[in-house]
LUMLO-880420 format. One record per atom (N, C-alpha, C, O): residue in three letters; atom name; x, y, z. Coordinates in steps of 0.001 Angstrom, whole numbers, padded with zeros to 6 digits. Atoms other than C-alpha are relative to their C-alpha. Example, Ala and Ser with C-alpha at 12.3 -4.5 7.8 and 13.67 -1.06 7.14 Angstrom:
<sites>
> ALA / N / 000890 / -001190 / 000000 $
> ALA / CA / 012300 / -004500 / 007800 $
> ALA / C / 000900 / 001200 / 000000 $
> ALA / O / 001936 / 001181 / 000665 $
> SER / N / -000820 / -001190 / -000060 $
> SER / CA / 013670 / -001060 / 007140 $
> SER / C / -000770 / 001090 / 000730 $
> SER / O / -000261 / 002198 / 000899 $
</sites>
This chain:
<sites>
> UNK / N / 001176 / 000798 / 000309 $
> UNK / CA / 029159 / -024623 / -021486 $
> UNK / C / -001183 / 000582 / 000780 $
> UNK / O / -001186 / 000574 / 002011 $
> UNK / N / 001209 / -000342 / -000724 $
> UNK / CA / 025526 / -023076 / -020879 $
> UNK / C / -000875 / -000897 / 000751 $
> UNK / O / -000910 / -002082 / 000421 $
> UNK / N / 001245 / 000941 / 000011 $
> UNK / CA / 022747 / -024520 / -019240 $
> UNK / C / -001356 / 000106 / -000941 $
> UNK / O / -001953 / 001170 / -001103 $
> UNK / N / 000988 / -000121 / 000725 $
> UNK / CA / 020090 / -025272 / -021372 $
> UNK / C / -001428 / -000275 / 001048 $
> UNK / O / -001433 / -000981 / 002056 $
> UNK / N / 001435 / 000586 / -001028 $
> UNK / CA / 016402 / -025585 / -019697 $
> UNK / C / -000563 / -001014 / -000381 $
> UNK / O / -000017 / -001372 / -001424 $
> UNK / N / 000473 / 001466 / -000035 $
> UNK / CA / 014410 / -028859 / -019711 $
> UNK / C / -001654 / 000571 / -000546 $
> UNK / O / -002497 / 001168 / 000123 $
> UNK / N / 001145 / 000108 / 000328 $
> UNK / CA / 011549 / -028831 / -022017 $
> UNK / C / -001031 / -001252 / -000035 $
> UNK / O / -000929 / -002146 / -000876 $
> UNK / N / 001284 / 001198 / -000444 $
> UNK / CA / 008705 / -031265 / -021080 $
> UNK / C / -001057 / 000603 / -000809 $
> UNK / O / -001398 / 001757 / -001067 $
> UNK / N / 001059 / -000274 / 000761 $
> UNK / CA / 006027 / -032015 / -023085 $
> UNK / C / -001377 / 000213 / 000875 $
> UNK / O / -001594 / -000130 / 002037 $
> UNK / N / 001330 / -000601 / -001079 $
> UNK / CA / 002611 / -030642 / -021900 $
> UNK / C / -000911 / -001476 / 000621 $
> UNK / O / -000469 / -002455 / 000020 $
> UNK / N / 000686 / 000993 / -000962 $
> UNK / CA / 000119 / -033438 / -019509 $
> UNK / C / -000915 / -000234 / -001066 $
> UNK / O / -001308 / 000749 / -001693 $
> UNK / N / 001257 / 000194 / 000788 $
> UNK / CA / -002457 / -034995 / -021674 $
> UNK / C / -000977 / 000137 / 001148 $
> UNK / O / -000742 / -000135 / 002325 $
> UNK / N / 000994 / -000404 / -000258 $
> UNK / CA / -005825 / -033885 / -020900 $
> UNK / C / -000920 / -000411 / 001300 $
> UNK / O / -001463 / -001513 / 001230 $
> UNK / N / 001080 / 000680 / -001411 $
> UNK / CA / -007946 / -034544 / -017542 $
> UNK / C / 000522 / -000770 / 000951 $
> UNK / O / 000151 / -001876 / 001345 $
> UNK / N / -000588 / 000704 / -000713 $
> UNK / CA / -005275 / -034844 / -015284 $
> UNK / C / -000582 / 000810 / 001326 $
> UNK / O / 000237 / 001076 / 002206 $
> UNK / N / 000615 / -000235 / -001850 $
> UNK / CA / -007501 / -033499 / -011974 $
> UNK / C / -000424 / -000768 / 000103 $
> UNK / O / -000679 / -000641 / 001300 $
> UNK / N / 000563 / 001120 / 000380 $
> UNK / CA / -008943 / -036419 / -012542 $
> UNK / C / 000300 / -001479 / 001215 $
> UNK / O / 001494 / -001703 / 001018 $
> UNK / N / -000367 / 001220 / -000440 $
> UNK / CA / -008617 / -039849 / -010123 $
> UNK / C / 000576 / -000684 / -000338 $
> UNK / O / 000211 / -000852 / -001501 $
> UNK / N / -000137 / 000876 / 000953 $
> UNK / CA / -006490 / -042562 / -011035 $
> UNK / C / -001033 / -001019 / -000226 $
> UNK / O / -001765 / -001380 / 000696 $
> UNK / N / 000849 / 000993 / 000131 $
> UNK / CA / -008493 / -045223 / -013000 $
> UNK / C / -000115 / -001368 / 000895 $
> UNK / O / -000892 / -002217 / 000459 $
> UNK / N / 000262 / 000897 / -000369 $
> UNK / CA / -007974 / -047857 / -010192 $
> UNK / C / -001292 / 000409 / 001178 $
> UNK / O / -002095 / -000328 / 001750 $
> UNK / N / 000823 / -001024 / -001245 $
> UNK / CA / -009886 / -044918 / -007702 $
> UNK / C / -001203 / -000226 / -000905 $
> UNK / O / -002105 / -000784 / -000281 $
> UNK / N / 001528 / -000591 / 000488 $
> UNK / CA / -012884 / -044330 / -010210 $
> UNK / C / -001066 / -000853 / 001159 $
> UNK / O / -001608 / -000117 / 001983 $
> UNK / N / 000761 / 000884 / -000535 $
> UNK / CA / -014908 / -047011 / -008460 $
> UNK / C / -000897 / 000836 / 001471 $
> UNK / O / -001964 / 000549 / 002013 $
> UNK / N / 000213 / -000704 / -001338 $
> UNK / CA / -015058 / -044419 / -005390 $
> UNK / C / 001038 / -000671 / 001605 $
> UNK / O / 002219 / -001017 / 001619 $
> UNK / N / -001368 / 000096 / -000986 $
> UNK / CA / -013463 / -045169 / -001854 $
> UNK / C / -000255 / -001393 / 000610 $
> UNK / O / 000618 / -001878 / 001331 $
> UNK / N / -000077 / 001573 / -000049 $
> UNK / CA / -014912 / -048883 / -001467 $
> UNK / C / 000443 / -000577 / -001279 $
> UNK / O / -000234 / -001515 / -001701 $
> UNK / N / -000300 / 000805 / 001193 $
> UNK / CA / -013152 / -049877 / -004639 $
> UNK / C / 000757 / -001149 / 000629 $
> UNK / O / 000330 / -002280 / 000394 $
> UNK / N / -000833 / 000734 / -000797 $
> UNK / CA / -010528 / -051627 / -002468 $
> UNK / C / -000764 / -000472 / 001037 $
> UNK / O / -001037 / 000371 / 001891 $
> UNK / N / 000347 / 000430 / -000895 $
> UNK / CA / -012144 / -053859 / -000335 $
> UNK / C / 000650 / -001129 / 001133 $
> UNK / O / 000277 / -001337 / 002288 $
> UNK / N / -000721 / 001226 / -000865 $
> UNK / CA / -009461 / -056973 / 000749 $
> UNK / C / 001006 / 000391 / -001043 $
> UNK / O / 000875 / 000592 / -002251 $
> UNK / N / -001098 / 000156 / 000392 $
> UNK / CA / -006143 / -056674 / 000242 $
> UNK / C / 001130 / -001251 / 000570 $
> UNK / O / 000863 / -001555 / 001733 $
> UNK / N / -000830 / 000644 / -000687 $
> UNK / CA / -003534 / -058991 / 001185 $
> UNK / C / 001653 / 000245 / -000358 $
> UNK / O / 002114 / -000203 / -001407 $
> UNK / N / -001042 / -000441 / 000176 $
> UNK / CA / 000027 / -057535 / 001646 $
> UNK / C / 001142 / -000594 / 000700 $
> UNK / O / 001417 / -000425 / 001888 $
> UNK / N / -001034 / 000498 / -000901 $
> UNK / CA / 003021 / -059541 / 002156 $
> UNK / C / 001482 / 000082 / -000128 $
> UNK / O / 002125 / -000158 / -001149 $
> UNK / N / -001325 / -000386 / -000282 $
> UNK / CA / 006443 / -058585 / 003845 $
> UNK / C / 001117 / -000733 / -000085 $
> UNK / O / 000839 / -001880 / -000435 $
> UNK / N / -000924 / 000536 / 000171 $
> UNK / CA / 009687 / -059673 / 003767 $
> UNK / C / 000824 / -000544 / 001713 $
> UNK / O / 001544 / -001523 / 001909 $
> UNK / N / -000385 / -000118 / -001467 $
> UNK / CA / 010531 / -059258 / 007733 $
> UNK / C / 000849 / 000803 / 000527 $
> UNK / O / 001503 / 000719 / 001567 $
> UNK / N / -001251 / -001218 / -000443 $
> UNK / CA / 012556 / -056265 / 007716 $
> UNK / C / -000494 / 001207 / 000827 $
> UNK / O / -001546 / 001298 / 000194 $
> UNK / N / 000362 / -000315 / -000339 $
> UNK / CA / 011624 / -053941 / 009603 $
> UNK / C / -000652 / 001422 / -000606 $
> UNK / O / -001619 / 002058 / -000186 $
> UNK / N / 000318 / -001181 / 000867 $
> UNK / CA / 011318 / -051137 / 007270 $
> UNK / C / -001129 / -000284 / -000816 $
> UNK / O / -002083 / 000494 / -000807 $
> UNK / N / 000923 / 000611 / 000999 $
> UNK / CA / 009261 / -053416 / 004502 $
> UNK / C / -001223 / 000096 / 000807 $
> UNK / O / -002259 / 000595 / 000368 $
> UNK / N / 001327 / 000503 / -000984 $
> UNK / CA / 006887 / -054497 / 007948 $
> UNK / C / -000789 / 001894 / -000217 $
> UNK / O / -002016 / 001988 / -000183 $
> UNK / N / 001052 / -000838 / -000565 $
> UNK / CA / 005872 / -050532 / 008106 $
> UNK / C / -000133 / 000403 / -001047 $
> UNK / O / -001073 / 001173 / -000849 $
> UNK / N / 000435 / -000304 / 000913 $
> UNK / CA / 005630 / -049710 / 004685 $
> UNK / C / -000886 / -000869 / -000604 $
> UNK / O / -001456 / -000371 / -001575 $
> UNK / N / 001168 / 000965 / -000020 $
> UNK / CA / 003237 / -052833 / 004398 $
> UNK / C / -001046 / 000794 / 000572 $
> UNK / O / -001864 / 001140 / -000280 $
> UNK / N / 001080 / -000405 / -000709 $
> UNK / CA / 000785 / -051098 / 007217 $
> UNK / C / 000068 / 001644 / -000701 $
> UNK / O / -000830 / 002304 / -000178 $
> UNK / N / -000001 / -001214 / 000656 $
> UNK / CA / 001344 / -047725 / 005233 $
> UNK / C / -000819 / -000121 / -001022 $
> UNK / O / -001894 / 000402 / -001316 $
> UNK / N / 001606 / 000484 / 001228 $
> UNK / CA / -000283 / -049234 / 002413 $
> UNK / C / -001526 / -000414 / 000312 $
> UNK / O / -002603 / -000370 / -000283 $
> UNK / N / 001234 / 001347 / -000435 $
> UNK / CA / -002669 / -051323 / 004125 $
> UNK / C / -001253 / 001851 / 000512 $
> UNK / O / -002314 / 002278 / 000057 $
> UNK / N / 000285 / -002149 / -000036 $
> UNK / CA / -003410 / -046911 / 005583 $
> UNK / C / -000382 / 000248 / -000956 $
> UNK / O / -001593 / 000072 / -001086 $
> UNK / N / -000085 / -000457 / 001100 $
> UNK / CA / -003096 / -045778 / 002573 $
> UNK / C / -001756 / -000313 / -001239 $
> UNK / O / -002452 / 000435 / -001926 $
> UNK / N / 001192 / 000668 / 000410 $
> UNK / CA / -006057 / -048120 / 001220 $
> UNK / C / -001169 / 000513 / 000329 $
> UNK / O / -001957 / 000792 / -000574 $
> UNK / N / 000885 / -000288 / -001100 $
> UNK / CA / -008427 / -047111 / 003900 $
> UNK / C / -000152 / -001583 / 000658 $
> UNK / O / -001173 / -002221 / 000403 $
> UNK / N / 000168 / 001543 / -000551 $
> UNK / CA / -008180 / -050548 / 005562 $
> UNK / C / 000318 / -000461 / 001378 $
> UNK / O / 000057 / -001519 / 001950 $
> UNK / N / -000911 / 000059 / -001163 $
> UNK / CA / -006278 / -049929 / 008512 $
> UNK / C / -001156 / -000665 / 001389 $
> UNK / O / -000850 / -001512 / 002227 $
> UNK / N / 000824 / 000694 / -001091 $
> UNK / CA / -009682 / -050524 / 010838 $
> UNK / C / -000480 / -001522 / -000066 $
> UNK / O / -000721 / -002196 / 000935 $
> UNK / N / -000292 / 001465 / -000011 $
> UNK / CA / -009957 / -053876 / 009704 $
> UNK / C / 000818 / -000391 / -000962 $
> UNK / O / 000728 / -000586 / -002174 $
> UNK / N / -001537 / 000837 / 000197 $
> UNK / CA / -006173 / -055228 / 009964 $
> UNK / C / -000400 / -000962 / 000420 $
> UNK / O / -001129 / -001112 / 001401 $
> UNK / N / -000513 / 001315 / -001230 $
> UNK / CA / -005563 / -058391 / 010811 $
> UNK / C / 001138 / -000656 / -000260 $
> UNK / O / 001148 / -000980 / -001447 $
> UNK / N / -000948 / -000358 / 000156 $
> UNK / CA / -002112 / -059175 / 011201 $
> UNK / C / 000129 / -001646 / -000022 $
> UNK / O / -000659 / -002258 / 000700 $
> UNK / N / -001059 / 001067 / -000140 $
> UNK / CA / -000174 / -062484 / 010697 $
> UNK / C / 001070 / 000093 / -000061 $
> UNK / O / 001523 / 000744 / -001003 $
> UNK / N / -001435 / 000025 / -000185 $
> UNK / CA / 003252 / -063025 / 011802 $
> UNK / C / 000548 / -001559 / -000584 $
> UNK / O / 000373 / -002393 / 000304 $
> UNK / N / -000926 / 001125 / -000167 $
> UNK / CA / 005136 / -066114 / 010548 $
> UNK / C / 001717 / -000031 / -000164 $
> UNK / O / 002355 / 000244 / -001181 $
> UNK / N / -001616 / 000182 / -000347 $
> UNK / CA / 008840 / -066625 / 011669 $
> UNK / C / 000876 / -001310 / -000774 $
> UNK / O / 000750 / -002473 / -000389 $
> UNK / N / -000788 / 001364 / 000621 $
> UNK / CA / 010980 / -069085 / 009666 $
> UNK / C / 001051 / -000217 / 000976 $
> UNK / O / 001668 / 000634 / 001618 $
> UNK / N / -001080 / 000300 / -000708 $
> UNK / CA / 013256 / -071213 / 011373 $
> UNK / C / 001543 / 000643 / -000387 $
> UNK / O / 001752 / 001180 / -001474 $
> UNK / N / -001349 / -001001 / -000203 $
> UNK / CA / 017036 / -069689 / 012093 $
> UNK / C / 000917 / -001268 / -001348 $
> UNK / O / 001063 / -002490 / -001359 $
> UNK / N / -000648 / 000648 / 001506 $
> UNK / CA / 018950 / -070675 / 008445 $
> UNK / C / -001216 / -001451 / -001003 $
> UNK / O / -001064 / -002438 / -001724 $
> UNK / N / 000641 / 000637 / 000932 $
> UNK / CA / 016170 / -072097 / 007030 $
> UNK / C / 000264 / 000236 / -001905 $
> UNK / O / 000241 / -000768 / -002618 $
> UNK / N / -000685 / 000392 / 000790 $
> UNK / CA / 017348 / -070879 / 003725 $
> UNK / C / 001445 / 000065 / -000312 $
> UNK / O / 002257 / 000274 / 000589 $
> UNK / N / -001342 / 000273 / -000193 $
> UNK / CA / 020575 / -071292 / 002114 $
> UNK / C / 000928 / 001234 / 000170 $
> UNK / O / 000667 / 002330 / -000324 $
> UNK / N / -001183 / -001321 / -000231 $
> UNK / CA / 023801 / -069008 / 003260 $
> UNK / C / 000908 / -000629 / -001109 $
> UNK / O / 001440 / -001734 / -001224 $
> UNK / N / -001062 / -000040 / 000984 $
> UNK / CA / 025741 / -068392 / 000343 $
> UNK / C / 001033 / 001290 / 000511 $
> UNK / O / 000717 / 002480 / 000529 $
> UNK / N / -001070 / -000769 / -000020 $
> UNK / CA / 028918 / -066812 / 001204 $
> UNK / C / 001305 / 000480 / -001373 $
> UNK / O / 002030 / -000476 / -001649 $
> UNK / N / -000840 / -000138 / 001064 $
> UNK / CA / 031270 / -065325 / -001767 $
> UNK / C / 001212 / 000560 / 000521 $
> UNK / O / 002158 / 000794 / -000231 $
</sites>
């Protein structure tokens, strides 16, 4: 059995281009609000975005902690 190669169809047109949520320029994004789950992985890929935005100089962070089994434990 050969390998065959992977033909892809060609990019439609005016892809150097920004995506359309960028056109606006680099204040398009002005307030975001991004919320985590409490894992610790989710918490830094939250501030990656929040980076990512240009937003990072004005963070402001809230923490809220749920009480210990606040919801339900389902065991199977």
């Amino acid at each position: 059995m050969s390998i065959r190669p992977l033909l892809l169809p060609e990019p439609p047109g005016e892809v150097d281009r920004a995506p359309e949520i960028f056109a606006g320029g680099v204040a398009a994004v002005r307030r975001a609000v991004v919320i985590g789950n409490g894992c610790a992985g989710a918490e830094n890929q939250c501030l990656g975005l929040v980076r990512a935005l240009g937003l990072a100089d004005r963070l402001t962070l809230y923490v809220s902690r749920a009480p210990p089994l606040s919801f339900p434990l389902v065991l199977l």
